[in-house]
N, CA, C and O atoms as a DFTB+ gen file, in Angstrom:
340 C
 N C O
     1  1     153.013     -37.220      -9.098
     2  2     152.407     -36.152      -9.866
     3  2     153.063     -34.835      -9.490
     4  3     153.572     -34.832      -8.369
     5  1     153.176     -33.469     -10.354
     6  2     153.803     -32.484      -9.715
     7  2     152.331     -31.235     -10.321
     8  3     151.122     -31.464     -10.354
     9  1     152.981     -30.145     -10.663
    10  2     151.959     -29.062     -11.186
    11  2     151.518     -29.087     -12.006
    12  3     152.217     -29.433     -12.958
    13  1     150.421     -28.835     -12.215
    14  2     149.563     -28.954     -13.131
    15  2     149.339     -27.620     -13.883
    16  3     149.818     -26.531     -13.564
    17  1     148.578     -27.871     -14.876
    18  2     148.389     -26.378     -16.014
    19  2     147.350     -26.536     -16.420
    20  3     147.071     -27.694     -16.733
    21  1     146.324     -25.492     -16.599
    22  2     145.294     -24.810     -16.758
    23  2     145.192     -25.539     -18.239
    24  3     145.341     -24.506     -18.891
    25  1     145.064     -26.451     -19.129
    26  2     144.523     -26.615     -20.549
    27  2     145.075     -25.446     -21.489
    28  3     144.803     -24.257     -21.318
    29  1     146.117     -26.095     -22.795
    30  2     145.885     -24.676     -23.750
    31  2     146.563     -23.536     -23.545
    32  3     146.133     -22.464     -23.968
    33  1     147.795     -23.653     -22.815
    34  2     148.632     -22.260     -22.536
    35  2     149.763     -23.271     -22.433
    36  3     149.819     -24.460     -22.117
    37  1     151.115     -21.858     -23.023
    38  2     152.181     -22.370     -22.802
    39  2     152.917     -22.410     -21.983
    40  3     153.877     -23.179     -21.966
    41  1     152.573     -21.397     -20.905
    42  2     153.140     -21.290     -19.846
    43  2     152.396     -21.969     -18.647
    44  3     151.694     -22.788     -19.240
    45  1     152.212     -22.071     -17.716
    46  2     151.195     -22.296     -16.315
    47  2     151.010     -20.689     -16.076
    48  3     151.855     -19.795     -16.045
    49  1     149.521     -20.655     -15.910
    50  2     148.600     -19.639     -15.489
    51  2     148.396     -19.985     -13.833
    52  3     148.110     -19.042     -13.095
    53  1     148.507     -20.994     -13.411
    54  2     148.156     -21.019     -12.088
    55  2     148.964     -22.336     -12.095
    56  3     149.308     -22.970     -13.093
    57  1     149.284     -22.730     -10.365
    58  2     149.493     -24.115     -10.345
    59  2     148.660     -24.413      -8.867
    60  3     148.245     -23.781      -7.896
    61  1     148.719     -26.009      -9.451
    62  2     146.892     -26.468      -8.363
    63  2     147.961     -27.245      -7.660
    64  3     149.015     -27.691      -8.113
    65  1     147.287     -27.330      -6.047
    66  2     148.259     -27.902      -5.044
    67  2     146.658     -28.177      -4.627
    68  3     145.723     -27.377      -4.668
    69  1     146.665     -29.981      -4.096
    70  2     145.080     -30.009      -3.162
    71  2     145.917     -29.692      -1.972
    72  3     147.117     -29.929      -1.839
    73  1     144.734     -28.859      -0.736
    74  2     144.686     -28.961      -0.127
    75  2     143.840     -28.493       0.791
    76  3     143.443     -27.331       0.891
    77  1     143.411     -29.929       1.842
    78  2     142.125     -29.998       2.707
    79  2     141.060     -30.589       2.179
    80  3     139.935     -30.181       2.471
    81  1     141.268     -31.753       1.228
    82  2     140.165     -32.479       0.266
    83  2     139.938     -31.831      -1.135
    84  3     139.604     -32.476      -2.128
    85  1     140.147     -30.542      -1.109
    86  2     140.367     -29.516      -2.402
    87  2     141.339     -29.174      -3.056
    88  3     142.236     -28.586      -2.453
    89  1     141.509     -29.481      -4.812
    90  2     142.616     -28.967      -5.551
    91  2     142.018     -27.225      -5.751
    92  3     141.077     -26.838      -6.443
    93  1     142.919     -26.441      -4.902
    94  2     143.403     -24.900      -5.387
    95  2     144.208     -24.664      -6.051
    96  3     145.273     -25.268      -6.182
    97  1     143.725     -23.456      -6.751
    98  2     145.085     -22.727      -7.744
    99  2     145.604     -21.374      -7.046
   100  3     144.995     -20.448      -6.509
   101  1     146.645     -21.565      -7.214
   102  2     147.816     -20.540      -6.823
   103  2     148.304     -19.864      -8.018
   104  3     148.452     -20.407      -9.113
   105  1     148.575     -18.493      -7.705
   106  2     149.263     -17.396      -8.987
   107  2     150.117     -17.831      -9.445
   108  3     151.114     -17.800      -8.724
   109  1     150.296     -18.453     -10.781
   110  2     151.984     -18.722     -11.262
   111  2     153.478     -18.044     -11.224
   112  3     154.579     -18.481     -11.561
   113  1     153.005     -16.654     -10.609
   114  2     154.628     -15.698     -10.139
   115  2     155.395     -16.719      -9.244
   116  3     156.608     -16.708      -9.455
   117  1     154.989     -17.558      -8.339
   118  2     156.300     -18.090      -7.866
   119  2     155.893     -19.189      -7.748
   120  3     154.663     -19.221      -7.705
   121  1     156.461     -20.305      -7.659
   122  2     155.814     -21.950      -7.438
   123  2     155.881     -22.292      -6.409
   124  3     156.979     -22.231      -5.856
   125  1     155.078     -22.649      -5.909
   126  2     154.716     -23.011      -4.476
   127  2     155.286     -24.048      -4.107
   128  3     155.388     -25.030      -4.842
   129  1     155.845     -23.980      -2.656
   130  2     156.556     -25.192      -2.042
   131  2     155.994     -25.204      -0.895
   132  3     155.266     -24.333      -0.419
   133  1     156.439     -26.547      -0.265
   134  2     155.500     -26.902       0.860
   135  2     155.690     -26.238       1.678
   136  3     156.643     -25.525       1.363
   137  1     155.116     -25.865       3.219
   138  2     155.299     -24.895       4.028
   139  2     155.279     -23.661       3.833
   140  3     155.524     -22.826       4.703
   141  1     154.945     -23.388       2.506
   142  2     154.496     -22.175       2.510
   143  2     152.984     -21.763       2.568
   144  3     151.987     -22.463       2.391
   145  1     153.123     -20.071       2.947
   146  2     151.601     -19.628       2.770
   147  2     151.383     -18.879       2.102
   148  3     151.967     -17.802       1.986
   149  1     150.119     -19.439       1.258
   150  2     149.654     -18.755      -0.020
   151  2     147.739     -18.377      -0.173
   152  3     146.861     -18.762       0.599
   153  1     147.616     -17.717      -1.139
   154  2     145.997     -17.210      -1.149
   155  2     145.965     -18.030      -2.459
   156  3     146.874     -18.071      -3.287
   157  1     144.948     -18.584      -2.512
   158  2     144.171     -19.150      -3.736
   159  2     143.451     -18.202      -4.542
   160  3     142.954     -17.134      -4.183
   161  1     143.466     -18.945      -6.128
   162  2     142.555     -17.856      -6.501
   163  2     141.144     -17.223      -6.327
   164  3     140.438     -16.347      -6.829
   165  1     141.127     -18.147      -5.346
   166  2     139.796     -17.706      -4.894
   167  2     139.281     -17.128      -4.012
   168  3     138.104     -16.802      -3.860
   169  1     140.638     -16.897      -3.046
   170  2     140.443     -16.296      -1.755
   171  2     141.303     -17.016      -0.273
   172  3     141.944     -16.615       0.699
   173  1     140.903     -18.089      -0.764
   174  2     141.270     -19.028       0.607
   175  2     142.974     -18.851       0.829
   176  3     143.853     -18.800      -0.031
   177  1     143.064     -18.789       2.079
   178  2     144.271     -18.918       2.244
   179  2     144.628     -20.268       2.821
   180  3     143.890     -21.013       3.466
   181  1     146.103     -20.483       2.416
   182  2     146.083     -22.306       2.671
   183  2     147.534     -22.148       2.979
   184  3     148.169     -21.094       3.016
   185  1     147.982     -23.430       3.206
   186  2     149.722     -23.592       3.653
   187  2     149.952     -24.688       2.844
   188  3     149.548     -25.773       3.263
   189  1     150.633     -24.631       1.545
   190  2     151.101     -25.320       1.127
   191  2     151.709     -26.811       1.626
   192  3     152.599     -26.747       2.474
   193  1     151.309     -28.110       1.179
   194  2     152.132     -29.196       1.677
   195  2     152.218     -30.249       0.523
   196  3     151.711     -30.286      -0.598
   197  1     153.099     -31.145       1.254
   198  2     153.032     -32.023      -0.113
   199  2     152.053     -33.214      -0.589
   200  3     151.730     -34.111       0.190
   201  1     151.679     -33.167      -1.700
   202  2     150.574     -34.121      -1.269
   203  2     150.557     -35.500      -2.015
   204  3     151.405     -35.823      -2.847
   205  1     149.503     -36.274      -1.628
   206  2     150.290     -37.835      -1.907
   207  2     149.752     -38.082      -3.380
   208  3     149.365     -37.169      -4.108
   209  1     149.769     -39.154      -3.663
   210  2     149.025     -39.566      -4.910
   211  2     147.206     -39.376      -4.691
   212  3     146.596     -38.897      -5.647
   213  1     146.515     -39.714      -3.588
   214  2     145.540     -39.820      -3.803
   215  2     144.878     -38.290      -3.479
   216  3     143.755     -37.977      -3.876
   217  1     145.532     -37.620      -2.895
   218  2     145.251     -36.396      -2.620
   219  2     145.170     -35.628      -3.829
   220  3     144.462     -34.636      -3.651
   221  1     145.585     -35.706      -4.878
   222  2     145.640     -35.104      -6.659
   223  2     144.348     -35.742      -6.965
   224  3     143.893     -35.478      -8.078
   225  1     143.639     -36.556      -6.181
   226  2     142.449     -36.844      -6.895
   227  2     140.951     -35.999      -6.371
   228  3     139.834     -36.143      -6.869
   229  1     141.311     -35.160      -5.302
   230  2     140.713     -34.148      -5.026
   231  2     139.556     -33.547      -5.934
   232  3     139.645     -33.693      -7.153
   233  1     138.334     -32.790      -5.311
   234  2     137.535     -32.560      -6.469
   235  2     138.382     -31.001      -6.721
   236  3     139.394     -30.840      -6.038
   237  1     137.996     -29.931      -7.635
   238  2     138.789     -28.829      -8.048
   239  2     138.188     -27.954      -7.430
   240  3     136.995     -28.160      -7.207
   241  1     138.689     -26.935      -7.042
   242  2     137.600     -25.514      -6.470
   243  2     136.990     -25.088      -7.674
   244  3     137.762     -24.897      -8.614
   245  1     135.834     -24.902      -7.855
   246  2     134.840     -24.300      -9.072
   247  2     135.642     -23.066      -8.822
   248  3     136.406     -22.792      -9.747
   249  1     135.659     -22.266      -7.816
   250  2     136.127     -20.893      -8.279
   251  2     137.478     -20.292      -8.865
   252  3     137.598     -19.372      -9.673
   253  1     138.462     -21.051      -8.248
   254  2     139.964     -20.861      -8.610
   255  2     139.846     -21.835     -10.056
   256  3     140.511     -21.336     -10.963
   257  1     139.297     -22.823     -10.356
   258  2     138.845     -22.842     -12.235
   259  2     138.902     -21.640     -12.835
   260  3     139.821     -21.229     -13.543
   261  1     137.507     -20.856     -12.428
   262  2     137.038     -20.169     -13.145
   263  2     137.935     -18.945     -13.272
   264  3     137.953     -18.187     -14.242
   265  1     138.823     -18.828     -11.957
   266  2     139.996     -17.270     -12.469
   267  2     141.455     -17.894     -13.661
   268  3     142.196     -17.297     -14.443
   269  1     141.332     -19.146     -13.311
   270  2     142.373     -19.896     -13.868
   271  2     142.391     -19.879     -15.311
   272  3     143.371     -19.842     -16.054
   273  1     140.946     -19.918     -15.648
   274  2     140.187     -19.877     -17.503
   275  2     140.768     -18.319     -17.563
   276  3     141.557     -17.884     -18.402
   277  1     140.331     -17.787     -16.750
   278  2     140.008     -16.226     -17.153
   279  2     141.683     -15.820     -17.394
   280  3     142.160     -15.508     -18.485
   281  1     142.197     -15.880     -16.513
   282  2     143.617     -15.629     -16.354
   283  2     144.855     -16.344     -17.921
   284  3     145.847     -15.890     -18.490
   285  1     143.912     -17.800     -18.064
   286  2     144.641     -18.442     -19.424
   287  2     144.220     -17.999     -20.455
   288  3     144.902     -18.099     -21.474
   289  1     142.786     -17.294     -20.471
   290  2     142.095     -16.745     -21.795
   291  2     142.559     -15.251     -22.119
   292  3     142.728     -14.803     -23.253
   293  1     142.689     -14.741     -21.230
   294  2     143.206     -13.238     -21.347
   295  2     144.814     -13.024     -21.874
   296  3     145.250     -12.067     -22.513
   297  1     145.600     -14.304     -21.367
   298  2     147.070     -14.647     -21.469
   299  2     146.721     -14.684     -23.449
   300  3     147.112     -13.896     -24.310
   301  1     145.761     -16.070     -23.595
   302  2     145.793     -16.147     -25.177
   303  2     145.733     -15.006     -26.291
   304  3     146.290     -14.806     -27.370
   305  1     144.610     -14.239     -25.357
   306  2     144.678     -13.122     -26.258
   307  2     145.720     -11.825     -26.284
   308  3     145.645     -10.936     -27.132
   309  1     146.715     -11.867     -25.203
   310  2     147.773     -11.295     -25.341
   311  2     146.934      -9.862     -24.606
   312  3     146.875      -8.734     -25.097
   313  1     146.445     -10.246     -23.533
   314  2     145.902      -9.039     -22.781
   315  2     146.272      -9.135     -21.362
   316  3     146.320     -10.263     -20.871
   317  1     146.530      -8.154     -20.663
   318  2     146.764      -8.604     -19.333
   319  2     145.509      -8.799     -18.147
   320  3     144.883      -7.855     -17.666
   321  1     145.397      -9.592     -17.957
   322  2     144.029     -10.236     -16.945
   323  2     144.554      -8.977     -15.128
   324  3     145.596      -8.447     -14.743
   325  1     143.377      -9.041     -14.686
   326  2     143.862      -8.623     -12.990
   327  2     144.225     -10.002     -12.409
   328  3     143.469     -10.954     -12.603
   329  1     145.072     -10.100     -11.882
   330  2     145.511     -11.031     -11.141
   331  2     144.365     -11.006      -9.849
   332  3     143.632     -10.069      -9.531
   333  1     144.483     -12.448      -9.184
   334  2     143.605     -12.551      -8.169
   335  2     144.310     -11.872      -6.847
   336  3     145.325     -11.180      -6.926
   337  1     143.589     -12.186      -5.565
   338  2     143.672     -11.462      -4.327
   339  2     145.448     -12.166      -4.104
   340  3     146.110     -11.868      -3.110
């Protein structure tokens, strides 16, 4: 499996990496690779790694969803959203 996309946009608004039992979303400005460190949209800060097949089956962070909608809905309407932390 690789990155995933937010439903309904043409670009990626965020891309979800699980990690720690949780799929987070990360800002789509740069794509995340493993070993790196990044803030979620929700706050959390995490270190990117690679993850296996069963690890994509992760439940989703409700909150980095909800900036992920906001961030793809604002994109649709051709408005610029605040980016997260």
């Amino acid at each position: 499996m690789g990155s995933q996309v937010v439903f309904g946009s043409r670009w990626p608004v965020a891309y979800w990496r699980p990690v720690e039992g949780v799929r987070h979303a990360v800002d789509s400005a740069e794509r995340p690779h493993p070993g790196q460190r990044r803030t979620a949209l929700c706050g959390v800060a995490l270190t990117i790694a690679k993850a296996s097949d069963e690890q994509w089956l992760a439940p989703t962070c409700a909150a980095c969803w909800d900036v992920a909608r906001a961030l793809r809905d604002a994109a649709q309407r051709g408005i610029s959203a605040p980016h997260p932390p």
